[in-house]
N, CA and C atoms as an extended XYZ file, in Angstrom:
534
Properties=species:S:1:pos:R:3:atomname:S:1:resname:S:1:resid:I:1 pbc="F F F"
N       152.178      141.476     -112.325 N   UNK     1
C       152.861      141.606     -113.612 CA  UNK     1
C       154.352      141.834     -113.345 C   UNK     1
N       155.088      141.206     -113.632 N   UNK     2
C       156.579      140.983     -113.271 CA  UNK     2
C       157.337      142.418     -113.966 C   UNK     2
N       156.450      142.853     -115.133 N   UNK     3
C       157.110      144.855     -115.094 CA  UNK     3
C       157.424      145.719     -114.157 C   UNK     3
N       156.195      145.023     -113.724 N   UNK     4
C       155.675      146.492     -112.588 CA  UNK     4
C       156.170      146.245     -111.267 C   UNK     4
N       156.893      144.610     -111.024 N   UNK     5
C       157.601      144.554     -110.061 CA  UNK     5
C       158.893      145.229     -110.289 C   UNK     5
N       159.633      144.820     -111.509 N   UNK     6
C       161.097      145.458     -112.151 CA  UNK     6
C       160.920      147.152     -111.650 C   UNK     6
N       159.944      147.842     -112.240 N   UNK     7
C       159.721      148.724     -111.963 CA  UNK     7
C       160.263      149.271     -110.559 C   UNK     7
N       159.311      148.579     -109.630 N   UNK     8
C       159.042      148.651     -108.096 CA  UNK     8
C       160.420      148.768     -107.754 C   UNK     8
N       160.961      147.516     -108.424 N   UNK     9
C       162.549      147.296     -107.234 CA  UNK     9
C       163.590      148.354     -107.715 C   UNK     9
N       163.657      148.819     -109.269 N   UNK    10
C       164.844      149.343     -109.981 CA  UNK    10
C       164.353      151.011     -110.114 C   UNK    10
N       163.066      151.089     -110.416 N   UNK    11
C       163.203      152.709     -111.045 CA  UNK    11
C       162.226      153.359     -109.535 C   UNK    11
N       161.852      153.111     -108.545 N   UNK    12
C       160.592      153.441     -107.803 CA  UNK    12
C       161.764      154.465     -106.560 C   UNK    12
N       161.310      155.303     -106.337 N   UNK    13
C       162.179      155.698     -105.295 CA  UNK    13
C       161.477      156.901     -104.189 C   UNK    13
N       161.547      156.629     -103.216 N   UNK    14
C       160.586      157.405     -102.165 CA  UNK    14
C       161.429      158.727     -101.864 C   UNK    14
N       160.772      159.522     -101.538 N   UNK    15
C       162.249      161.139     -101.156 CA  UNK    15
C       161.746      161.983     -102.110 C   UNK    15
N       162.333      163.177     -101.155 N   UNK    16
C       161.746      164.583     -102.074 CA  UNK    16
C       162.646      165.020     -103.335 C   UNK    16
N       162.138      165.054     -104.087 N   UNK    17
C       162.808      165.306     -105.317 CA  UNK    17
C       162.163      166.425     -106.489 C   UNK    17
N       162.938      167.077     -107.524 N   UNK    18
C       162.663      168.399     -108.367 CA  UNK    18
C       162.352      167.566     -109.519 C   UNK    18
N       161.454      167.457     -110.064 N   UNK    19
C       161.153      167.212     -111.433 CA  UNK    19
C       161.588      168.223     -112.503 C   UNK    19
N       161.746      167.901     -113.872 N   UNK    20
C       161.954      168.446     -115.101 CA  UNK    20
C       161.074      169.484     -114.607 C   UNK    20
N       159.884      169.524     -114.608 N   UNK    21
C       158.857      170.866     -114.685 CA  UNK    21
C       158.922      171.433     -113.553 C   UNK    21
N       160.132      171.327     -112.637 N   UNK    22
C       160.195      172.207     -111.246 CA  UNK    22
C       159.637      171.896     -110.039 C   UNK    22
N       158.248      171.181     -110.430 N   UNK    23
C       157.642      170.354     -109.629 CA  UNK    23
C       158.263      169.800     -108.287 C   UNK    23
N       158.115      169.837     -107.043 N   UNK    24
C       158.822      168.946     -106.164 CA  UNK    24
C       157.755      167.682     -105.777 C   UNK    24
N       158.135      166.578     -105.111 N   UNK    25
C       157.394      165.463     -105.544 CA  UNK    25
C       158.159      164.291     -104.230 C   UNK    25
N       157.336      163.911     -103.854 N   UNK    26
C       157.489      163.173     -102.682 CA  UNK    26
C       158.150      161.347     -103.003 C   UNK    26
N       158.533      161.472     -104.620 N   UNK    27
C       158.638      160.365     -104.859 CA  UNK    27
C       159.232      160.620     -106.627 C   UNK    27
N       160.202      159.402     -106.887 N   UNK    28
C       160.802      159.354     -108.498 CA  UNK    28
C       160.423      158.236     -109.029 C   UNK    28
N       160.458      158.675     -110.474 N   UNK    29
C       160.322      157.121     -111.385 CA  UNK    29
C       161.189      157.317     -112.147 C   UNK    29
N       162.614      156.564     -112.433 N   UNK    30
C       163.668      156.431     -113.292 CA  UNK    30
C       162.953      155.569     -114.122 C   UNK    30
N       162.978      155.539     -115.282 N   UNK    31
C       162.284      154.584     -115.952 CA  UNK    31
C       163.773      154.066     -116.677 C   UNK    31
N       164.883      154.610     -117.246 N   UNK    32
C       165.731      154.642     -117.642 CA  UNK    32
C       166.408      153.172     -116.603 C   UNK    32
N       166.308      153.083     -115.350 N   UNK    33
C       166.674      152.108     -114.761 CA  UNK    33
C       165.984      150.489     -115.027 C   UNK    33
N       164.410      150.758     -115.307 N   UNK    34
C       164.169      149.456     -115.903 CA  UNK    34
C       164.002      149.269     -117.408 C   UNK    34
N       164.391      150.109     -117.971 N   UNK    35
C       164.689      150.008     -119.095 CA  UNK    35
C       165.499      149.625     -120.178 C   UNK    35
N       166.731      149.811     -118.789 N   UNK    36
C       168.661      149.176     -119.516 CA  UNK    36
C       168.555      147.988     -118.433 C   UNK    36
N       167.530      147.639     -118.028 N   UNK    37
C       167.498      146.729     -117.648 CA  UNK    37
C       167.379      145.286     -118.690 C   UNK    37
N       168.153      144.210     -118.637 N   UNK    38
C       167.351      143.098     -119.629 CA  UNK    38
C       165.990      142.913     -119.867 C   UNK    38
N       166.086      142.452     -118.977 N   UNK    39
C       164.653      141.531     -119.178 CA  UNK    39
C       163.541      142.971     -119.297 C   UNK    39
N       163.367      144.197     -118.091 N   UNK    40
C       163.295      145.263     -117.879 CA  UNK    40
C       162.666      145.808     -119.358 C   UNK    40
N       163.133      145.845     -120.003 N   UNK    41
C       163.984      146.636     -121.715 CA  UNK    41
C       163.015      145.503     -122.809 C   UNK    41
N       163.150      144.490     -122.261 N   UNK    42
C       162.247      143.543     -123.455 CA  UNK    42
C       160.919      143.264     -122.673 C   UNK    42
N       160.871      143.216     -122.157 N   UNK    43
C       159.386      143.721     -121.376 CA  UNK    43
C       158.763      144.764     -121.684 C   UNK    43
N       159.501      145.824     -121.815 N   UNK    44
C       158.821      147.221     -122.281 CA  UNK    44
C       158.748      147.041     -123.871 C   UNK    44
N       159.467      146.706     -124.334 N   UNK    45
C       159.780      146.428     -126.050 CA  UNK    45
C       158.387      146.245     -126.378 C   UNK    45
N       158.441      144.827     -125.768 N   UNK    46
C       157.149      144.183     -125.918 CA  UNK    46
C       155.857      144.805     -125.687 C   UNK    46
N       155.629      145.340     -124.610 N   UNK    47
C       154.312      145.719     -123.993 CA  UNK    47
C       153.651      146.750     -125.340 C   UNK    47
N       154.705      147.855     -125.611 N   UNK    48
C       155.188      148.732     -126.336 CA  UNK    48
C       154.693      148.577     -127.700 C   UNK    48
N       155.194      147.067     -128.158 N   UNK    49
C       155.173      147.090     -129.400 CA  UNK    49
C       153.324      146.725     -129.536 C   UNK    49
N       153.018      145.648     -128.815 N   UNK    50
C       151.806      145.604     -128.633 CA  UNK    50
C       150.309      146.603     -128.993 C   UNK    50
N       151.053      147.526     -127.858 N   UNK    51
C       150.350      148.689     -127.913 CA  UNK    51
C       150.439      149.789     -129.695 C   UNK    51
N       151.394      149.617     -130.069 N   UNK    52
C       151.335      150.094     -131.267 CA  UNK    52
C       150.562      149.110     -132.899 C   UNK    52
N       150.772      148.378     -132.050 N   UNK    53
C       150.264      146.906     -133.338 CA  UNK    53
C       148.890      146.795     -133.520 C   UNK    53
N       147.886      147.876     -132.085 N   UNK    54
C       146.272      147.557     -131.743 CA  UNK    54
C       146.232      149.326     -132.410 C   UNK    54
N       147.224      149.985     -132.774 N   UNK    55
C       146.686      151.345     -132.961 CA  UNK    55
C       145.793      151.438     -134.417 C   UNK    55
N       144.846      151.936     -134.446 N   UNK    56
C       143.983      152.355     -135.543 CA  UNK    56
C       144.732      152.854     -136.034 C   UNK    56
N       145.498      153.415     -136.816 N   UNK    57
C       146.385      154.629     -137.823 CA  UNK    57
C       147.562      153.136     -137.546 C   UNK    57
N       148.238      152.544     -138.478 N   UNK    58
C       149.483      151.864     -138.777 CA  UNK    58
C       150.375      152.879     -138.341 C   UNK    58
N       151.145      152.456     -137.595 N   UNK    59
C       152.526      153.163     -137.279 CA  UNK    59
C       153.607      152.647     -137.834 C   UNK    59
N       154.405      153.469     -138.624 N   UNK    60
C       155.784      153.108     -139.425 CA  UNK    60
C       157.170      153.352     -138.843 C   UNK    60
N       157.564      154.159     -137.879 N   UNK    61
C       158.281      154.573     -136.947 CA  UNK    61
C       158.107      154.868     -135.626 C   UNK    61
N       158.701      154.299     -134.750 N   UNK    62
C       158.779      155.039     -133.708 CA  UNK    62
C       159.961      155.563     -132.898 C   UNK    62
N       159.496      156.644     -132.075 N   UNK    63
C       160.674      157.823     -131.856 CA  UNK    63
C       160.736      158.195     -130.551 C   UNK    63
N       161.632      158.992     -129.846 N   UNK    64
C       161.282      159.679     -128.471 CA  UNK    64
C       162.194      161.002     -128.331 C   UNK    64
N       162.409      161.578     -127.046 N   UNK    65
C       163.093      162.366     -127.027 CA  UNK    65
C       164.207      161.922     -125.944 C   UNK    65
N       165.307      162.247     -126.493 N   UNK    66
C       166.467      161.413     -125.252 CA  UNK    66
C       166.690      161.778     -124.664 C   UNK    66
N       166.851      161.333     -123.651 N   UNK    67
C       167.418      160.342     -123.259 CA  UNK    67
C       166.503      158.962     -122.919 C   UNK    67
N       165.528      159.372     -121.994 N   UNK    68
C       164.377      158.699     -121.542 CA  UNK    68
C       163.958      157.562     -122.481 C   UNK    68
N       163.880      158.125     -124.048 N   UNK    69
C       163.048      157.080     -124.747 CA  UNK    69
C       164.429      156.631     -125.596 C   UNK    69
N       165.374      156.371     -125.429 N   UNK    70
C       166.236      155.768     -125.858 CA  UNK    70
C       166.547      154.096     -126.343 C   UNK    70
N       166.218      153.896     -125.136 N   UNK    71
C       166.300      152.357     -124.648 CA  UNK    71
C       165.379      152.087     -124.821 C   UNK    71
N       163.854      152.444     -125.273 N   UNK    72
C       162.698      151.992     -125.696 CA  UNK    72
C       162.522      151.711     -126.906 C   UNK    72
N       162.979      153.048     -127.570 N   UNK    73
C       162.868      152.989     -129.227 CA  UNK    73
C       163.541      151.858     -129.711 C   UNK    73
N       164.441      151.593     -129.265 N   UNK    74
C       165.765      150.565     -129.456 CA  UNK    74
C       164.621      149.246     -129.281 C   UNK    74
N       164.486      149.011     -128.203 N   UNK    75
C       163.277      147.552     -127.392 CA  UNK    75
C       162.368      147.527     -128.565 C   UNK    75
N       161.590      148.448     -128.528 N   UNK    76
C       160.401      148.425     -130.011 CA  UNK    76
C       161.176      147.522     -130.974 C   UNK    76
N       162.170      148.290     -131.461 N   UNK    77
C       162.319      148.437     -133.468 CA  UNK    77
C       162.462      146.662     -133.315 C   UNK    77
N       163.810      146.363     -131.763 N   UNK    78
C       164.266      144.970     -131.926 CA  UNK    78
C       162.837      143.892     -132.122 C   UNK    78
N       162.234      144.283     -130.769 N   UNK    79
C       160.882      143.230     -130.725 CA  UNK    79
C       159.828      143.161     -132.361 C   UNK    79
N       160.132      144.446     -132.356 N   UNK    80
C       159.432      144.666     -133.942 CA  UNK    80
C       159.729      143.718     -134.898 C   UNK    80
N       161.446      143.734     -135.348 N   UNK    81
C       161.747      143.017     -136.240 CA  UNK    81
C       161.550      141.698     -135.403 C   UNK    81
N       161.573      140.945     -134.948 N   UNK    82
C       161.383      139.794     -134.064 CA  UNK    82
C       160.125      139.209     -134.117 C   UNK    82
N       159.529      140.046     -134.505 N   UNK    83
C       157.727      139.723     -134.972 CA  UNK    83
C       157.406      139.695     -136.259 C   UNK    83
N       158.370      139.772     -137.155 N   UNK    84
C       158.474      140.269     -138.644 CA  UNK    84
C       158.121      141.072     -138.992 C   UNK    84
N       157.825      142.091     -138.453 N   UNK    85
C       157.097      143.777     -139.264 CA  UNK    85
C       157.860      144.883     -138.535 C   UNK    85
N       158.940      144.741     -139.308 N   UNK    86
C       160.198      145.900     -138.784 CA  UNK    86
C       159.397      146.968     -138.496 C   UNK    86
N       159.818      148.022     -137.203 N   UNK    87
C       159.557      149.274     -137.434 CA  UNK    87
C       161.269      150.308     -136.803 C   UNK    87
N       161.185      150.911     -137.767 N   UNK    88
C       162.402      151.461     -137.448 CA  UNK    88
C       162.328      152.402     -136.239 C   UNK    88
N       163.466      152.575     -135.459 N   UNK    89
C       163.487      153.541     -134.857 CA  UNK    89
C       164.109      154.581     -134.774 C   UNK    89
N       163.490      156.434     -133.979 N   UNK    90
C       164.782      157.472     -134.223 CA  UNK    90
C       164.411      158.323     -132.497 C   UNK    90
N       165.652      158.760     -132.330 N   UNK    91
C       165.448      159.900     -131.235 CA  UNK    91
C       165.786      161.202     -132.227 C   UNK    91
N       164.710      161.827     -131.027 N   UNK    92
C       164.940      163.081     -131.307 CA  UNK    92
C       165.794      164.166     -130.042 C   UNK    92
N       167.179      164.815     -130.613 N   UNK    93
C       167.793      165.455     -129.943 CA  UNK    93
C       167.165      166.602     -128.675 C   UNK    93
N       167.637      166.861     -127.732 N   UNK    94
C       167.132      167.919     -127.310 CA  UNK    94
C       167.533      169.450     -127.952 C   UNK    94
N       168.332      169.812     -128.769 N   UNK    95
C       169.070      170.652     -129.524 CA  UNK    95
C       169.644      169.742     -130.777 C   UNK    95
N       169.882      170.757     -131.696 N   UNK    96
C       170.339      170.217     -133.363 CA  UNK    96
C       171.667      170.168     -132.694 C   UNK    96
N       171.483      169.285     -133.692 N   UNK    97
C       173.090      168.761     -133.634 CA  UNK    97
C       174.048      170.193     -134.166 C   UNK    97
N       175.242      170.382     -134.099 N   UNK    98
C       176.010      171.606     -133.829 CA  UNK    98
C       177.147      171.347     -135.601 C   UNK    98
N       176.842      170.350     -135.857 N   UNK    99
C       178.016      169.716     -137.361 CA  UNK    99
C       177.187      169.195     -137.904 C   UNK    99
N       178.246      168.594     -139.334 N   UNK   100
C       177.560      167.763     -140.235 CA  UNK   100
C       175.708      168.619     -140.747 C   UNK   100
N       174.846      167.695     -140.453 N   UNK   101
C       173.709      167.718     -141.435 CA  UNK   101
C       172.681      168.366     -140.119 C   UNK   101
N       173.279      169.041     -139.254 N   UNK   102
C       172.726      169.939     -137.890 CA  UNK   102
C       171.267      168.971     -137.983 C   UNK   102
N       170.892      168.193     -137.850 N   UNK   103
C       169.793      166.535     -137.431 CA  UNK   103
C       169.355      166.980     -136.181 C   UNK   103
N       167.959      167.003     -135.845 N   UNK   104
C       167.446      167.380     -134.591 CA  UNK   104
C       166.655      165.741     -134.449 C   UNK   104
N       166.532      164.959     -136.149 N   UNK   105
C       166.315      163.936     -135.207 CA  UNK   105
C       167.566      162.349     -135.695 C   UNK   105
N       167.858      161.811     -135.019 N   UNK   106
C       168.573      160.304     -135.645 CA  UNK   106
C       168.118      159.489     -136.111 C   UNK   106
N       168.509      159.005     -137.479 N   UNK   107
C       167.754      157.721     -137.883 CA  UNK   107
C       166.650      158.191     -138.627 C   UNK   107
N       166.912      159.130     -138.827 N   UNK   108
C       166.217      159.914     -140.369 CA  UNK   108
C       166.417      159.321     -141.565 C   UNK   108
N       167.095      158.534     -141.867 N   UNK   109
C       167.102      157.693     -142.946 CA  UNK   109
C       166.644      156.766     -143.284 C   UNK   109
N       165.611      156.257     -142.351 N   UNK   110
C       164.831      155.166     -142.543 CA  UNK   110
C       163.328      155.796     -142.444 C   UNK   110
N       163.158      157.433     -142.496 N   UNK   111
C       161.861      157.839     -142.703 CA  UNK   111
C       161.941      158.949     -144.191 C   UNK   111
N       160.452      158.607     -144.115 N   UNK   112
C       160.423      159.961     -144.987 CA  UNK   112
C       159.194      160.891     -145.074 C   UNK   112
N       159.213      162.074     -145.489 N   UNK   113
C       158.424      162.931     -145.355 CA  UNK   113
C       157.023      162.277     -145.070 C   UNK   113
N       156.342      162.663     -144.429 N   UNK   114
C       154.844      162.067     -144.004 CA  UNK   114
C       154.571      160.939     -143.130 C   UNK   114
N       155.760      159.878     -142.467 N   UNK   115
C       156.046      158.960     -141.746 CA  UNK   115
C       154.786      159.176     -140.837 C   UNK   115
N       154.235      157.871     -140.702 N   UNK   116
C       152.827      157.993     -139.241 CA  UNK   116
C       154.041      156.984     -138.450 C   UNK   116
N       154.098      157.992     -137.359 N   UNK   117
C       155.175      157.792     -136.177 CA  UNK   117
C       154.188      157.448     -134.723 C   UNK   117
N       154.501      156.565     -133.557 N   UNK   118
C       154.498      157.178     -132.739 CA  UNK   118
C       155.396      157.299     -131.723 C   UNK   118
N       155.533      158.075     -130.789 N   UNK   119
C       156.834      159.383     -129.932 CA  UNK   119
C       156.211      158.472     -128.165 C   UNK   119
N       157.212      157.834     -127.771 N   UNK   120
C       157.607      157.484     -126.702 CA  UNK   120
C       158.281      158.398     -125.721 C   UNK   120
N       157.663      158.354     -124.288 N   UNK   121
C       158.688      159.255     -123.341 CA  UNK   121
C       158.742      157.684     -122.131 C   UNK   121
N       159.802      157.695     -121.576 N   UNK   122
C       159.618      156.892     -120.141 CA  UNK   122
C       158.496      157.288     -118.994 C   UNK   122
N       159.025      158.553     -118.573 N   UNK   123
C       157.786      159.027     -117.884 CA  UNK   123
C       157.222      160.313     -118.205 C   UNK   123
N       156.070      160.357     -118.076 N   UNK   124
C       155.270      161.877     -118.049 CA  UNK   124
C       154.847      162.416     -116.806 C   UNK   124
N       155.413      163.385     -117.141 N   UNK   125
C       154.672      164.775     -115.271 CA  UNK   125
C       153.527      165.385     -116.163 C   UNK   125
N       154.075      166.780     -116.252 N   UNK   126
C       153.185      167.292     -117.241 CA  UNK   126
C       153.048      167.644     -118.541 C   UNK   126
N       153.797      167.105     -119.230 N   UNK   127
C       154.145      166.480     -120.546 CA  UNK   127
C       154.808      167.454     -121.622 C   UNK   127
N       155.255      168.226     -120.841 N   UNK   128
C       156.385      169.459     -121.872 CA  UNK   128
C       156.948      168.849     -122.739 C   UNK   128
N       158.271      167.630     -121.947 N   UNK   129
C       159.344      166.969     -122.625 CA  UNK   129
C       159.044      166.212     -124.188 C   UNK   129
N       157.550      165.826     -123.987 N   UNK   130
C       157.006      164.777     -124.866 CA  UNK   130
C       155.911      165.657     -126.003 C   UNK   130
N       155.664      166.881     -125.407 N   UNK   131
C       154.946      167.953     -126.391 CA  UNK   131
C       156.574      168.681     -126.804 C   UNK   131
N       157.212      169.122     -126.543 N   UNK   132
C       158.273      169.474     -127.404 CA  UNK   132
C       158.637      168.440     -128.284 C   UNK   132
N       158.667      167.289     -127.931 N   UNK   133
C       159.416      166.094     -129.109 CA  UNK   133
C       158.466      165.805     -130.186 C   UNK   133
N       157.331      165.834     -129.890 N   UNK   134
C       156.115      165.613     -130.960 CA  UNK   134
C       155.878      167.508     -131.806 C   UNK   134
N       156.752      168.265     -131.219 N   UNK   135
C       156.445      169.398     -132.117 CA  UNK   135
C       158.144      169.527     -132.889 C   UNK   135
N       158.756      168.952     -132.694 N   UNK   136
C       160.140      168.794     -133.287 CA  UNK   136
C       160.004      167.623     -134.521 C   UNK   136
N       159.399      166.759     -133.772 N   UNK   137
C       158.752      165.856     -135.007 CA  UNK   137
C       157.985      166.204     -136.169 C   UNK   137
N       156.914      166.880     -135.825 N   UNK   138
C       156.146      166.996     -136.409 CA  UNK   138
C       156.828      168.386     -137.391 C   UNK   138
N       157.319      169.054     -136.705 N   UNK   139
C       158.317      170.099     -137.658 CA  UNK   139
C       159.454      169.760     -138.902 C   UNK   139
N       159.819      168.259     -138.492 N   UNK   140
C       160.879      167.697     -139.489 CA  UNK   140
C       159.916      166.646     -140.608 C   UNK   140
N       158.699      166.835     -140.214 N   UNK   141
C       157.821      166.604     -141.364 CA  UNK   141
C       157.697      164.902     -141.308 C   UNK   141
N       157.645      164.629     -140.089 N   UNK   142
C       156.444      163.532     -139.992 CA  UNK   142
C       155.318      163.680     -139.198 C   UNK   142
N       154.299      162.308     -139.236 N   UNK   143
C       153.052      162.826     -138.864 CA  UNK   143
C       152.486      161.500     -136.997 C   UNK   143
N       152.450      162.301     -136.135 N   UNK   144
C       152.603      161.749     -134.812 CA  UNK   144
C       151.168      161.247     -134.325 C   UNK   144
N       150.977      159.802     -134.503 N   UNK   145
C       149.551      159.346     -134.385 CA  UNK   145
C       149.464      158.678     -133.454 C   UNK   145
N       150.277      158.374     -132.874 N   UNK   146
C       150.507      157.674     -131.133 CA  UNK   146
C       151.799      158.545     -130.045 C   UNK   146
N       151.011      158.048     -129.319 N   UNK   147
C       151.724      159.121     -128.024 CA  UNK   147
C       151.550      158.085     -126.465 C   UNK   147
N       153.158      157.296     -126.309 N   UNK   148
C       153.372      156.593     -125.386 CA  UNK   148
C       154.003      156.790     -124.393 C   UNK   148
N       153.787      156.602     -123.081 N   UNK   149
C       154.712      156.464     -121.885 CA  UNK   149
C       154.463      155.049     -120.804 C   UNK   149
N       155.846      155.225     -120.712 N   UNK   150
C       155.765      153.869     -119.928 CA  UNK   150
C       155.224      154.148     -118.498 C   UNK   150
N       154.941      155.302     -117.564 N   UNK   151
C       154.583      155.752     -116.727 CA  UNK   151
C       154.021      157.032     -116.845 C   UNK   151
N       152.541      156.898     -116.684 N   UNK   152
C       152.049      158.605     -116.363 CA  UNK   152
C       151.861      158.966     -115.076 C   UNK   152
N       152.969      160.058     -114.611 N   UNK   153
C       152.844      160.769     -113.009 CA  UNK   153
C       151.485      161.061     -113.019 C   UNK   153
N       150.048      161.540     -113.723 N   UNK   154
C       149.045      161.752     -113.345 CA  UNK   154
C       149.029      163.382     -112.884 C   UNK   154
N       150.384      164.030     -112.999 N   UNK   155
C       150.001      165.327     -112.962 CA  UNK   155
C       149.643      166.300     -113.876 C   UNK   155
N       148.581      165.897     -115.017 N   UNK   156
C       148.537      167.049     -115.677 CA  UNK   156
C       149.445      166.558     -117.141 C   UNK   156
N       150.020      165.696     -117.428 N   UNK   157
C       150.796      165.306     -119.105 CA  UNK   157
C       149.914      165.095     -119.904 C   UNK   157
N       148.564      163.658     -119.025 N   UNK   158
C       147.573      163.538     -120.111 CA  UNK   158
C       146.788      164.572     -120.522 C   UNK   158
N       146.569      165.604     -120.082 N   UNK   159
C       145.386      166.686     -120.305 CA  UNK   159
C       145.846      167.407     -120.941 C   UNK   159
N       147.149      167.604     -121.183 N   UNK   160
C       147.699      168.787     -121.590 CA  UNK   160
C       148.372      168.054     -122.894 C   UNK   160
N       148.255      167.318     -123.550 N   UNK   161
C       148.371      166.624     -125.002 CA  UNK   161
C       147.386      166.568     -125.446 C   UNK   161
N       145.826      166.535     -124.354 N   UNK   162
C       144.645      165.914     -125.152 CA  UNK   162
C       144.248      167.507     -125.281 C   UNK   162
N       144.838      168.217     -124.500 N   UNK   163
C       144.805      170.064     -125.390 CA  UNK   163
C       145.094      170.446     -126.902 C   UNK   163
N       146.316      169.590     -126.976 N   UNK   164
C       147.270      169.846     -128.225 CA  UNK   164
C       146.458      168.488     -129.221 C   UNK   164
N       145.286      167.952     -128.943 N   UNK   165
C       144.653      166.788     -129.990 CA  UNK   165
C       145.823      165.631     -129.785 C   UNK   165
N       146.005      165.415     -128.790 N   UNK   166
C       147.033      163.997     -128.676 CA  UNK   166
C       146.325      163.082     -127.477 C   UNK   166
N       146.059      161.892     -127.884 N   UNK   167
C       145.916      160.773     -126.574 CA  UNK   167
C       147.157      160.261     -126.111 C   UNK   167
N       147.359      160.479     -124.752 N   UNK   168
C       148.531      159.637     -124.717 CA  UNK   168
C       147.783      158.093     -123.574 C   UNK   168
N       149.043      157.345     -124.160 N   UNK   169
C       148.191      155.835     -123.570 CA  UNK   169
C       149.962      155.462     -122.511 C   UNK   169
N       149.299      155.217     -121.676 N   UNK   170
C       150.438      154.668     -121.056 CA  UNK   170
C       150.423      152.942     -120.313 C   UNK   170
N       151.433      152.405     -120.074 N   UNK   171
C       151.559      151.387     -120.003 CA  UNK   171
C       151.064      151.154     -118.072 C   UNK   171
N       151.966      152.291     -117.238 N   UNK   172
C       151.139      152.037     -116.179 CA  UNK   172
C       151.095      153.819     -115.801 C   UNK   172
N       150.112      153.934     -114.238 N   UNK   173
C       150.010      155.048     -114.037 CA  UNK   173
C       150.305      154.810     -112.083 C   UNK   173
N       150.795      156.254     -112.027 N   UNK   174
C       151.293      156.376     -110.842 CA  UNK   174
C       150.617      155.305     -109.825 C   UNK   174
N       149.069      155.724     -109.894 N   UNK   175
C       148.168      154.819     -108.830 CA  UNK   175
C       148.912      153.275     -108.947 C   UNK   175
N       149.388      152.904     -109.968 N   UNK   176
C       149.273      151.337     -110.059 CA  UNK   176
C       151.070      151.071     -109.565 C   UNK   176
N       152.000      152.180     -109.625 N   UNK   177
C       153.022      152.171     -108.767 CA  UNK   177
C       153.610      152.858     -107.353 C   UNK   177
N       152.899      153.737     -106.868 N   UNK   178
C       152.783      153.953     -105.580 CA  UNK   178
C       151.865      153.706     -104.471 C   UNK   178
């Protein structure tokens, strides 16, 4: 699958490294690298949008927490409208915004109260980043019925959403890139 090569060559990286959750880890996945990637970026759009188009519950938005799901949400909404069934997209801040309408998420104007969303991360460890964004979401009063990553590290993200009543589905998993 020509992703998972993009993947391989741009975001894959061998060496000891600190994860978000402190974690040290014999290996990285930038996903952010095949993601601002072209082709990279509409590849994921796609795979992405796919995966939301087979979900039982219609999804009307989708969202992430940024930085990571930036360049995804963006890939979705485009491929979305490109298929004719717009879905808008929003990030959600890591902190409220500090002015103006203090917005914890962007692109709030194309939802509204009760929105069936689903919340994109690039990668998952053990899925803090992506359980904080789905409880920030779900706090600004929409409702989170899909739960995506473009890579699950396999340490512990999926189990610990399917704690909190969340499946998360991912596009690939560590085994299928290291």
């Amino acid at each position: 699958m020509r992703l998972l090569q993009i993947i391989r060559e741009k975001s894959y990286e061998k060496g000891e490294i600190t994860l978000t959750s402190g974690r040290k880890s014999h290996f990285y996945v930038d996903g952010k690298q095949t993601t601002l990637d072209s082709e990279g970026g509409y590849l994921v759009g796609k795979l992405f949008h796919e995966m939301i188009t087979r979900s039982k519950i219609p999804v009307e938005a989708v969202g992430g927490p940024t930085l990571g799901a930036d360049p995804i949400v963006t890939a979705i909404s485009i491929v979305s409208y490109l298929e004719g069934v717009p879905i808008p997209a929003f990030i959600i801040r890591k902190e409220p915004k500090k002015h103006g309408k203090v917005l914890w998420i962007e692109g709030d104007n194309n939802l509204r109260p009760g929105t069936k969303v689903a919340v994109v991360e690039d990668v998952v460890t053990t899925g803090g980043s992506i359980l904080r964004a789905i409880e920030i979401t779900e706090a600004q009063g929409f409702r989170v019925v899909q739960v995506l990553a473009l890579v699950d590290r396999e340490e512990g993200g999926r189990e610990n959403l399917a704690k909190k009543g969340y499946t998360l589905e991912s596009i690939f998993t560590k085994r299928d890139i290291v």
